[in-house]
ZAMARGU-4260 file (C-alpha; in steps of 0.2 Angstrom, whole numbers, plus 5000, padded with zeros to 4 digits):
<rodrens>
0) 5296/5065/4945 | 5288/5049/4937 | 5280/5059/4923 | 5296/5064/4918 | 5303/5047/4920
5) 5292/5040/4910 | 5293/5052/4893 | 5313/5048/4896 | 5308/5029/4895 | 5298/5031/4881
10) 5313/5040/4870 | 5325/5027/4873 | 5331/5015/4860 | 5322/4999/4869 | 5317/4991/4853
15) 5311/4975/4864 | 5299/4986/4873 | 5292/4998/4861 | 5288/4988/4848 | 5269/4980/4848
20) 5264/4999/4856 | 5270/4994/4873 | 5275/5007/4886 | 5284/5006/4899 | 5280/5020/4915
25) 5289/5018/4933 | 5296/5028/4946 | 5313/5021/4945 | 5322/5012/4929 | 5336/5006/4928
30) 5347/4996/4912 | 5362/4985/4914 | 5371/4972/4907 | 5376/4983/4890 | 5355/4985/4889
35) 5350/4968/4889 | 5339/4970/4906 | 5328/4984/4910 | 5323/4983/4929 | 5307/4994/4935
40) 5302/4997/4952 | 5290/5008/4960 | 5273/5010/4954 | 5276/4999/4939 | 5264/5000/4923
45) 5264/4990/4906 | 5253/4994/4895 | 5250/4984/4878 | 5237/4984/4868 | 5223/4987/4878
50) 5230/4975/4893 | 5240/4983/4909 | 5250/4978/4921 | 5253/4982/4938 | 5269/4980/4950
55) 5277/4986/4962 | 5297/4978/4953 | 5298/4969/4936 | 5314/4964/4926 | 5315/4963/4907
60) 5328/4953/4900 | 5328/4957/4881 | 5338/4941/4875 | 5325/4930/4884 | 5310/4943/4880
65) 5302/4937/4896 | 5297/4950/4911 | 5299/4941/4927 | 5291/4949/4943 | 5293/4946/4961
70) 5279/4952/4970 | 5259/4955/4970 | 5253/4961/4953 | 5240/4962/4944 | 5232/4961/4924
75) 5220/4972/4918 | 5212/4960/4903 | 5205/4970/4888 | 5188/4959/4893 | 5188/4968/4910
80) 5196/4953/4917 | 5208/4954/4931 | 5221/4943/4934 | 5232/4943/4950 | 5248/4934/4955
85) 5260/4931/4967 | 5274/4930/4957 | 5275/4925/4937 | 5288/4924/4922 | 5279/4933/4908
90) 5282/4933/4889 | 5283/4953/4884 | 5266/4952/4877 | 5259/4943/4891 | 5253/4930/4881
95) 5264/4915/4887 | 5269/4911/4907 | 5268/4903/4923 | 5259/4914/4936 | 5262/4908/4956
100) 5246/4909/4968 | 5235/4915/4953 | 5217/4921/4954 | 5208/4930/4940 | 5189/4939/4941
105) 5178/4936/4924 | 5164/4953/4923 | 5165/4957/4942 | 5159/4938/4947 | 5166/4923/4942
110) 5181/4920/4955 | 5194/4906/4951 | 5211/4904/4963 | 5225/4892/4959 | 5240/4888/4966
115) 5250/4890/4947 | 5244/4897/4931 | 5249/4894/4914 | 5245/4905/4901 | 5247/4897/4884
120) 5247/4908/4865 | 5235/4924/4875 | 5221/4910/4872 | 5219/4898/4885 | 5224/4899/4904
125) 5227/4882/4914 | 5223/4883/4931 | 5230/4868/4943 | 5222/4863/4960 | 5209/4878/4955
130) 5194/4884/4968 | 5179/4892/4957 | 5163/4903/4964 | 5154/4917/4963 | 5151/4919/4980
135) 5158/4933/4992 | 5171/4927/5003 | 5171/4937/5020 | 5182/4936/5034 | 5171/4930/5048
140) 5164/4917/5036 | 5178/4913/5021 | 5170/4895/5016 | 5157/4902/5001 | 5140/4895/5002
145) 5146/4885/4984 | 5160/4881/4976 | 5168/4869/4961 | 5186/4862/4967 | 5194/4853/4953
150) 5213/4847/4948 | 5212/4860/4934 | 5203/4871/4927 | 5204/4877/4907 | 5200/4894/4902
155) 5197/4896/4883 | 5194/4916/4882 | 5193/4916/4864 | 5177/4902/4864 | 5173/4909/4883
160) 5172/4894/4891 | 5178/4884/4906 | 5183/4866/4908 | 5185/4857/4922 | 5194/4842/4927
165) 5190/4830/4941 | 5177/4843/4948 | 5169/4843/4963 | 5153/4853/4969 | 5152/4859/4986
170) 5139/4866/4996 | 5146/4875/5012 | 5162/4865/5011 | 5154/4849/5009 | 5155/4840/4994
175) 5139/4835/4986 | 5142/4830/4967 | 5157/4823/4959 | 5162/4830/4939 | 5173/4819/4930
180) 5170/4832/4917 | 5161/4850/4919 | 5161/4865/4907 | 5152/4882/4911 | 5153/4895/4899
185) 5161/4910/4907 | 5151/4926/4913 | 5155/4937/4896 | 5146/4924/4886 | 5127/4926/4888
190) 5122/4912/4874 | 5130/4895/4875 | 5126/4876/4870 | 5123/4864/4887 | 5113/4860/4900
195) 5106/4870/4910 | 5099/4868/4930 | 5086/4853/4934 | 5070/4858/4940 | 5061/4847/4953
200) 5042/4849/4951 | 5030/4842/4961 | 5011/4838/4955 | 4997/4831/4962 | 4992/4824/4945
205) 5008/4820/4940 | 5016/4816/4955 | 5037/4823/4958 | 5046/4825/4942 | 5062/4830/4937
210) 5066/4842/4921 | 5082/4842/4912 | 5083/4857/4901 | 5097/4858/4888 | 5099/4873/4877
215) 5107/4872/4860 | 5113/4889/4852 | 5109/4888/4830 | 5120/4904/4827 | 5121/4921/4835
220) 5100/4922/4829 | 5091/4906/4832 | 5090/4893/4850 | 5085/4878/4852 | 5078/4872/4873
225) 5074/4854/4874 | 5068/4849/4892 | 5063/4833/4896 | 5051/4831/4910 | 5051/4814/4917
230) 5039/4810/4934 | 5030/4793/4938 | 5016/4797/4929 | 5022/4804/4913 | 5036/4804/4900
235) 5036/4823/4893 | 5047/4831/4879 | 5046/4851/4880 | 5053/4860/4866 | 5054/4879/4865
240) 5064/4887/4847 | 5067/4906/4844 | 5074/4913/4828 | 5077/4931/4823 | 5080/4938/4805
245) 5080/4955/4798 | 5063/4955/4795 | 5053/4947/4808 | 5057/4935/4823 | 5047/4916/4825
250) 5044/4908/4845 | 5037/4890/4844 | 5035/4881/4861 | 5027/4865/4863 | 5027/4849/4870
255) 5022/4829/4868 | 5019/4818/4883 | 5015/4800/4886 | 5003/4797/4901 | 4989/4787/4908
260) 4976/4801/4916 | 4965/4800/4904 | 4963/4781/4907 | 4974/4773/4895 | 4994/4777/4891
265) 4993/4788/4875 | 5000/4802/4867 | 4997/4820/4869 | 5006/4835/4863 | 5002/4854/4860
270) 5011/4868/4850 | 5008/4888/4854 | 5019/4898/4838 | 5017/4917/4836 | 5027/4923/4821
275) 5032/4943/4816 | 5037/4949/4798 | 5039/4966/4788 | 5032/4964/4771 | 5037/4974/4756
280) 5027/4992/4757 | 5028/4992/4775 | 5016/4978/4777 | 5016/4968/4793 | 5013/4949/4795
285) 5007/4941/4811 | 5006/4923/4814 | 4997/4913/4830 | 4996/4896/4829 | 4989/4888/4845
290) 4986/4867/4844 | 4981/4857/4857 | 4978/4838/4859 | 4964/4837/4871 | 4955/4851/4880
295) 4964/4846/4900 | 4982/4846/4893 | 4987/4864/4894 | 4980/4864/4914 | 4985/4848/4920
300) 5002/4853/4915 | 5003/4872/4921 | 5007/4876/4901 | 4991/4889/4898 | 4976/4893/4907
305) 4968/4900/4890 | 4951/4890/4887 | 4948/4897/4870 | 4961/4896/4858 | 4964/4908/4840
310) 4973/4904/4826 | 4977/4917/4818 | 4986/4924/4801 | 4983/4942/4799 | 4992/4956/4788
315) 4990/4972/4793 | 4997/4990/4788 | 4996/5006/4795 | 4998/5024/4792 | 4995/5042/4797
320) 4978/5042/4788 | 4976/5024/4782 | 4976/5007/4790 | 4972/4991/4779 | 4970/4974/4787
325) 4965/4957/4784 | 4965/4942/4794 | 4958/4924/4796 | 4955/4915/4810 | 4951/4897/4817
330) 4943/4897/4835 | 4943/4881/4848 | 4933/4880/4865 | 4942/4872/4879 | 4926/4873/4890
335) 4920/4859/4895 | 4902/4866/4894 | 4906/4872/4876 | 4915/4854/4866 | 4898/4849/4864
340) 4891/4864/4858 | 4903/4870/4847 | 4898/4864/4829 | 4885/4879/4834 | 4896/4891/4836
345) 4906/4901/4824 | 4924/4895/4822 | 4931/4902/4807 | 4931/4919/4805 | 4938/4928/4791
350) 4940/4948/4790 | 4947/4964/4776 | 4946/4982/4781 | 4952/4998/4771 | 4951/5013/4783
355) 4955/5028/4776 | 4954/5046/4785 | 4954/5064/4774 | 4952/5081/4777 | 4939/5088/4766
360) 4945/5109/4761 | 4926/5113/4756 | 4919/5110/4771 | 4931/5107/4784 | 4932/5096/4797
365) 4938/5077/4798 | 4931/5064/4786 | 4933/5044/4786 | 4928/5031/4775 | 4930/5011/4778
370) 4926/4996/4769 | 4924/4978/4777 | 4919/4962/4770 | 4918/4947/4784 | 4913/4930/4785
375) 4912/4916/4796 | 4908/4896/4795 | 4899/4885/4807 | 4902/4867/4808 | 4884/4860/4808
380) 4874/4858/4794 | 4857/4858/4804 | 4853/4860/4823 | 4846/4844/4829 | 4838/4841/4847
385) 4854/4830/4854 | 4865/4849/4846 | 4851/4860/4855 | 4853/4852/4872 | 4869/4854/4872
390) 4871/4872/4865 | 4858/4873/4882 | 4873/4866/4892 | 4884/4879/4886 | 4872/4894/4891
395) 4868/4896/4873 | 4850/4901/4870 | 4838/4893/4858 | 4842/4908/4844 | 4859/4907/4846
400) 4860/4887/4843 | 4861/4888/4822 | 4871/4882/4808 | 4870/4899/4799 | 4884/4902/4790
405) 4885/4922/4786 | 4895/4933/4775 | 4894/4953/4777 | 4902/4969/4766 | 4900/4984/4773
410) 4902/5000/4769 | 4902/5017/4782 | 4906/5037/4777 | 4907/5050/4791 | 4912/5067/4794
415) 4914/5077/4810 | 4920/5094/4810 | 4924/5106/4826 | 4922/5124/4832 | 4929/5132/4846
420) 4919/5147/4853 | 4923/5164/4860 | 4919/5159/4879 | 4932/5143/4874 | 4915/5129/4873
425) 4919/5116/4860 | 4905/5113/4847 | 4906/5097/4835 | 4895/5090/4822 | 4895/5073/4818
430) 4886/5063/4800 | 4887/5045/4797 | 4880/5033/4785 | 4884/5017/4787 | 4878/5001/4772
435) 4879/4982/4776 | 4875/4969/4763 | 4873/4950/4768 | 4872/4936/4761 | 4865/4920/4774
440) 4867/4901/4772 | 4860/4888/4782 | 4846/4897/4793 | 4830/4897/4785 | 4823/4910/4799
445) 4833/4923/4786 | 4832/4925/4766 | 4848/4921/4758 | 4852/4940/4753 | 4849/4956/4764
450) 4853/4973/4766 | 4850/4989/4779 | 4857/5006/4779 | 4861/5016/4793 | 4860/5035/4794
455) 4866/5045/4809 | 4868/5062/4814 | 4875/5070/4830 | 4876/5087/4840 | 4890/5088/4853
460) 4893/5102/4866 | 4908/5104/4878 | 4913/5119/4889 | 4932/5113/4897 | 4937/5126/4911
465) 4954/5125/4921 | 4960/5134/4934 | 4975/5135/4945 | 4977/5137/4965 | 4987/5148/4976
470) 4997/5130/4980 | 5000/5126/4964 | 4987/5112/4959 | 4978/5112/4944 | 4959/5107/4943
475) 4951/5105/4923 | 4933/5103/4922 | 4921/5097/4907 | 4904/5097/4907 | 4899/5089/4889
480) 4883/5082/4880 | 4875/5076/4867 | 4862/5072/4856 | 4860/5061/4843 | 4849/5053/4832
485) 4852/5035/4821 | 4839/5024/4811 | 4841/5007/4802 | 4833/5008/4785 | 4831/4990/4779
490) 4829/4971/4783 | 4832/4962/4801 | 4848/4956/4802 | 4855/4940/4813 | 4865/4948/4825
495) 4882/4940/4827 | 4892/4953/4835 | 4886/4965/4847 | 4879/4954/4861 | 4890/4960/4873
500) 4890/4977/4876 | 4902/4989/4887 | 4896/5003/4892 | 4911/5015/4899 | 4918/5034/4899
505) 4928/5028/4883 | 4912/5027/4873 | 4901/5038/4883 | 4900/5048/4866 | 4900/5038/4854
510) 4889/5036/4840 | 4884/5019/4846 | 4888/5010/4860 | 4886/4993/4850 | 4901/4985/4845
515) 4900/4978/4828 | 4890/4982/4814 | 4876/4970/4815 | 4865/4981/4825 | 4865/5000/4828
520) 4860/5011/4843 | 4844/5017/4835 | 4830/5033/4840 | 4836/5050/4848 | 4845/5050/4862
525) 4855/5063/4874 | 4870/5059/4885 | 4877/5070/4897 | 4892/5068/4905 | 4905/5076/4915
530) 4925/5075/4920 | 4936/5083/4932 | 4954/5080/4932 | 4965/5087/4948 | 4984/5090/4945
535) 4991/5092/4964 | 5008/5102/4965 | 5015/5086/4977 | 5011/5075/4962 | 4995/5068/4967
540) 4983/5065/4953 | 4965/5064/4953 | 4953/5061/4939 | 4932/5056/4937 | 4919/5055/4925
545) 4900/5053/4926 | 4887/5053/4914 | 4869/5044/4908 | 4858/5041/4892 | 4843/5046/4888
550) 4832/5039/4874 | 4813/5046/4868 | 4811/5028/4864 | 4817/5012/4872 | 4820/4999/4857
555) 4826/4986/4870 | 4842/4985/4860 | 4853/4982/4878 | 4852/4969/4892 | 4851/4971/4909
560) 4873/4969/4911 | 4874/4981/4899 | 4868/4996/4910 | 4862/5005/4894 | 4844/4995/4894
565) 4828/5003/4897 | 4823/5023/4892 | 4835/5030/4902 | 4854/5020/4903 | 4862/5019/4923
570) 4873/5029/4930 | 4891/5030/4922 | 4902/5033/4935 | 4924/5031/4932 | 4938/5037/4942
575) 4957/5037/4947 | 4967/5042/4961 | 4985/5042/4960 | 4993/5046/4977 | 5010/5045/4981
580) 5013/5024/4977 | 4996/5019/4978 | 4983/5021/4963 | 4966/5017/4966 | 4953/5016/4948
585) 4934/5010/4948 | 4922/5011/4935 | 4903/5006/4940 | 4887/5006/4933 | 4871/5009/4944
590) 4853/5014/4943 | 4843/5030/4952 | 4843/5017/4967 | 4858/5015/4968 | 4855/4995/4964
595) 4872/4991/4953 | 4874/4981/4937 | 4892/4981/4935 | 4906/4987/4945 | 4924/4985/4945
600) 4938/4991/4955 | 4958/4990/4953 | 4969/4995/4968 | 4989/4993/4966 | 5003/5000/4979
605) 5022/4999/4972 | 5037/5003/4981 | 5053/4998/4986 | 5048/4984/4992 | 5031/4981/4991
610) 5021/4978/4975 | 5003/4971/4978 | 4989/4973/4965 | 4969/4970/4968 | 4953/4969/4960
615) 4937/4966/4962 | 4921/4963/4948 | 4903/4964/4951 | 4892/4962/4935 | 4873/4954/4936
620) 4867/4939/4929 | 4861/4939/4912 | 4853/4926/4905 | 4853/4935/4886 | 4872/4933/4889
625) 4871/4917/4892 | 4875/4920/4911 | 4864/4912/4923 | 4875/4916/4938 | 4882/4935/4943
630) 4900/4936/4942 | 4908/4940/4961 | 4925/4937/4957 | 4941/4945/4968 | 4960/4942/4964
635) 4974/4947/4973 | 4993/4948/4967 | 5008/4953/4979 | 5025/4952/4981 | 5036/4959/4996
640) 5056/4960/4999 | 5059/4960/5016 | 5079/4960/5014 | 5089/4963/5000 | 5088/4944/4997
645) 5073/4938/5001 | 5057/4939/4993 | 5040/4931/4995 | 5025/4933/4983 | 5005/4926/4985
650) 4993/4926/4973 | 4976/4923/4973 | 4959/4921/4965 | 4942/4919/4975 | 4924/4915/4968
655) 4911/4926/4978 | 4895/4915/4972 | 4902/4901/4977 | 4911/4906/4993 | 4926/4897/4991
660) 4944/4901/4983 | 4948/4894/4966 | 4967/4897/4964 | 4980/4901/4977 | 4999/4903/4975
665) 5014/4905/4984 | 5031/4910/4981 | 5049/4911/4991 | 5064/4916/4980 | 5083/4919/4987
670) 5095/4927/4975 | 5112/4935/4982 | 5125/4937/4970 | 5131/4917/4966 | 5114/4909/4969
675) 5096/4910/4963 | 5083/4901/4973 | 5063/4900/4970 | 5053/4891/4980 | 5033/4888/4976
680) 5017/4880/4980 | 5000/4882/4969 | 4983/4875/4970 | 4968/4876/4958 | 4953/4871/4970
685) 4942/4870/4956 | 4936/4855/4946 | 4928/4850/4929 | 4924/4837/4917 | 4940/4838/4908
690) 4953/4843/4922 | 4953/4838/4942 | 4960/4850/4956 | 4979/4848/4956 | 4991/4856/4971
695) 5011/4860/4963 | 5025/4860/4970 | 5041/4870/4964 | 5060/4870/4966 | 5073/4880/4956
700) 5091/4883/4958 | 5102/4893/4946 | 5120/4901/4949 | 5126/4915/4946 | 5142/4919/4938
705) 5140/4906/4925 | 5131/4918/4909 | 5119/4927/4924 | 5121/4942/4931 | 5120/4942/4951
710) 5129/4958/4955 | 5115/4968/4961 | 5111/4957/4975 | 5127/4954/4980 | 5129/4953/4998
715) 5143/4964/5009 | 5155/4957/5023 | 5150/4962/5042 | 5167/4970/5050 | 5172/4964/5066
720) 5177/4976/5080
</rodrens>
């Protein structure tokens, strides 16, 4: 029995085979000439360190210390490689011979046939007359849709790379490009230092251009991409650099062009940089840098469609019942509407925060107390006529059109504390004081120092009730209100930040619906509201929430988008519904008459092979706002496979004021297991000051095989007969 035969082997005296940990296992073995050669047949293994060989007959001769094999076989690689061979004369370790009709696989992929191997010092393996891809060869169809033939073919597998000599590329068996020289790191390498595929790109603004990316590796934590982008209208340099430490990680992209569009050649650039770091005592830090040239770059050349940037250092900390933050911040408008205007509006913002959260033992309950202190800086000195017209431009009003430069500290306490009654209704009472101090420069509507103080007290009552079926499906219901009173003790105060308000089930019981501290939802009000939630035993989930405000008094705190404005706010009305791969959310905001104010509505499917997302937004004009127009806005994202291979994908984005499409995109990608392709056309129909409507055009081609991973669309062979 082999078994047997090969615990026999193993307790011979064959010093030339045991050493180095190598075994020897076969159903037949036979030693001759005084134990110089060992011959094996039958189901022949080696096994050393880690590698193993396979045979079907082999012969050992000890004086030589070469294993000679006549036959198929093949080598199992401690890398997961597999070597094959038609016959070879091997050193005993394998890492020195000549292998005949030699083909090895890297990772499952990367195919390379020869007609003779060399294998030199286990490091390097010579390949003559060598025939590389990644494709699937299959019988009906053995030419591969690519392929590099070259006189020889080096494989260093301690740097993982290949070298090839006098190469050439062929497409279907054609030869398309000649290599006097070509390296490709192998498929085990995900990180290496070369070129990487061109991109065609096609601009109506730019016209066709070519990009040449090369990627430089800075150690096992930091890359370098330098791409340049060259087309008949520009001369571009793109530049992306990543680094990773131990405490954070830094991603800098950014670019500098030469071009005519804006009249004359000259030099424009931009630099996006977001950095993360741990700071001693479990501090973060956050960096966001965001530099542009001129407003139009970013869109003319598809870098950003942001048309406000932030710059932005923060330091934040959290914790189970503390969070500490500080942050400064530089804005710029991109807007062609807003340039003008912007020395009137706020651009550097600076902000602190201590939040701390405790639970009182005398009285119970939750209790949390904060401390802010923010400012922020305009860059005009006074508002002149030629600055009001253009603040008018940018849908600023006349009162918002100031060089007020403002400072605020605030200070706010509260305290909430529940109880659960007998029949399972859920009663909480809520306190909160809330202090602000300012101190105002430039806007003489305003003395330079005020202060107000804001008490507010708060009832709340909810009764959740659940139940179960006979089929297994869960219904919750929560009937809830509210009522609640606030008033502002003290001076008027410019209101900077709580213009815009939203008005949804997440703070449908909130203290106020205002957003920042400036201004506080004042007089007594009741809200009452209501959810349901539906569990179905198939999976199905199904959820909703309505609710309104009531006020004793309206203070005409809210405008009309808000949906809060008047004595009595619209009709809240939210809800999902999961089914099966489709989920279905609105959340809309109506009045007694069912006369709308805001509405919007998210439908996505995902399966297999569909995924497809839509939405559509309805909210009113609003000249307070600044919004003379309603917003009528629908966008559309999809993508189907239709084969394993194929995939196409549409996106889309059109203006319901204006009846007419403002972005439209579409998309074609091929991959199979040695080819990516990605095919894509884009337009921007709308126009402005600063950029004109531009159509794109894409092509990009990458292989697999070559540091990319293509097995999971690898394509199978059709069997005749």
């Amino acid at each position: 029995m082999r078994w047997i035969v090969a615990i026999l082997v193993l307790l011979l005296p064959m010093n030339a085979l045991a050493q180095d940990a190598a075994t020897l296992i076969a159903d037949r073995i036979s030693i001759s000439d005084g134990g110089n050669v060992v011959t094996a047949s039958g189901n022949v293994e080696i096994l050393h360190q880690g590698q193993r060989l396979l045979a079907q007959q082999l012969v050992y001769t000890r004086s030589t210390d070469e294993i000679q094999i006549n036959g198929d076989f093949t080598v199992v690689e401690t890398d997961g490689g597999v070597l094959t061979g038609q016959s070879a004369v091997l050193s005993r370790d394998f890492r020195r011979g000549i292998i005949q009709g030699a083909r090895f696989v890297l990772e499952g992929q990367l195919q390379v046939a020869a007609t003779e191997m060399n294998r030199v010092d286990g490091r390097y393996n010579q390949l003559y007359k060598a025939v590389a891809s990644s494709c699937r060869v299959c019988e009906h169809n053995p030419t591969p849709l690519w392929r590099i033939r070259a006189r020889r073919v080096v494989h260093d597998q301690e740097e993982r790379q290949l070298y090839f000599d006098d190469a050439w590329f062929e497409v279907a068996g054609l030869p398309v490009l000649y290599f006097p020289k070509l390296r490709f790191p192998d498929p085990t390498l995900k990180r290496a230092t070369g070129f990487l595929i061109p991109e065609i790109r096609t601009s109506s603004n730019l016209g066709v251009g070519l990009k040449f990316p090369y990627f430089v590796t800075l150690g096992k934590h930091a890359d370098i991409l330098l791409t340049p982008y060259v087309s008949a209208k520009t001369r571009t340099i793109e530049a992306r650099f990543r680094r990773e430490f131990t405490f954070g990680s830094v991603e800098a992209t950014g670019a500098i062009s030469v071009d005519g569009l804006l009249g004359q050649d000259r030099l424009r650039s931009y630099l996006f940089a977001d950095g993360r770091f741990d700071l001693p005592k479990g501090f973060d830090l956050n960096v966001d840098l965001r530099l542009v040239s001129d407003p139009s770059y970013l869109l003319t050349y598809g870098y950003s469609d942001a048309d406000r940037l932030n710059n932005k250092v923060e330091v934040t900390r959290t914790r189970r019942n503390e969070h500490i933050s500080a942050s400064v911040q530089q804005l710029r408008s991109l807007r062609a509407a807003e340039i003008d205007a912007e020395d009137a509006l706020a651009t550097v913002l600076g902000r602190a925060t201590y939040e701390r959260h405790v639970s009182p033992n005398f009285i119970g309950g939750k209790a949390k107390f904060v401390f802010d202190i923010e400012g922020h800086r305009r860059n005009s000195e006074t508002v002149s006529a030629a600055l009001l017209a253009d603040c008018a431009t940018a849908g600023l009003l006349p009162t918002d059109c100031v060089a007020r430069d403002l400072v605020r500290a605030g200070v706010l306490a509260n305290w909430r504390g529940q109880h659960i009654f007998r029949n399972g209704m859920v009663g909480a009472l809520e306190g909160q004081v809330a202090a602000d101090f300012y101190w105002i420069d430039q806007d003489p509507s305003f003395a330079t120092s005020l202060n107000h103080i804001t008490p507010t007290v708060a009832a709340e009552l909810r009764w959740p009730m659940a139940r179960t079926t006979e089929n297994g499906a869960r219904d919750i219901i929560e009937p809830m209100v509210q009522l609640a009173w606030t008033d502002t003790i003290g001076a008027n105060v410019p209101n900077e930040d709580s213009k815009i308000v939203d008005f949804d089930e997440g703070n449908l019981l909130a203290l106020s619906r205002l957003p920042g501290s400036d201004r506080y939802e004042r007089g007594w009000r009741a809200t009452a509201g209501f959810n349901w939630t539906r569990l179905a035993d198939n999976g199905n989930e199904y959820a909703a929430t309505i609710g309104k405000v009531f006020r004793l008094q309206d203070h005409g705190q809210f405008t009309a988008a808000s949906g809060l404005d008047g004595a009595s706010s619209d009709w809240l009305l939210a809800g999902q519904v999961k089914v099966d791969r489709m989920t279905l959310t609105n959340r809309s905001l109506f009045d007694d008459q069912f006369s709308f104010s805001k509405s919007e509505t998210q439908l996505a499917w995902a399966s297999e092979k569909v995924s497809a997302s839509a939405s559509y937004i309805w909210v009113v004009n609003d000249p307070d706002e600044g919004r003379t127009d309603n917003i009528n806005e629908f966008n559309f994202d999809a993508s189907y496979r239709f084969t394993d291979h194929w995939t196409a994908s549409f996106n889309g984005r059109y203006d319901g004021n204006t009846n007419q499409a403002t972005r439209a995109g579409l998309g074609l990608q091929y991959q199979n297991e040695c080819l990516n392709l990605n095919l894509s056309v884009s337009r921007r129909f709308t126009s402005s000051t600063n950029v004109a409507a531009s159509t794109e055009f894409g092509l990009g081609v990458s292989l697999n095989g070559f540091g990319r991973d293509g097995r999971e669309y690898a394509r199978t062979c059709r069997h005749s007969g």
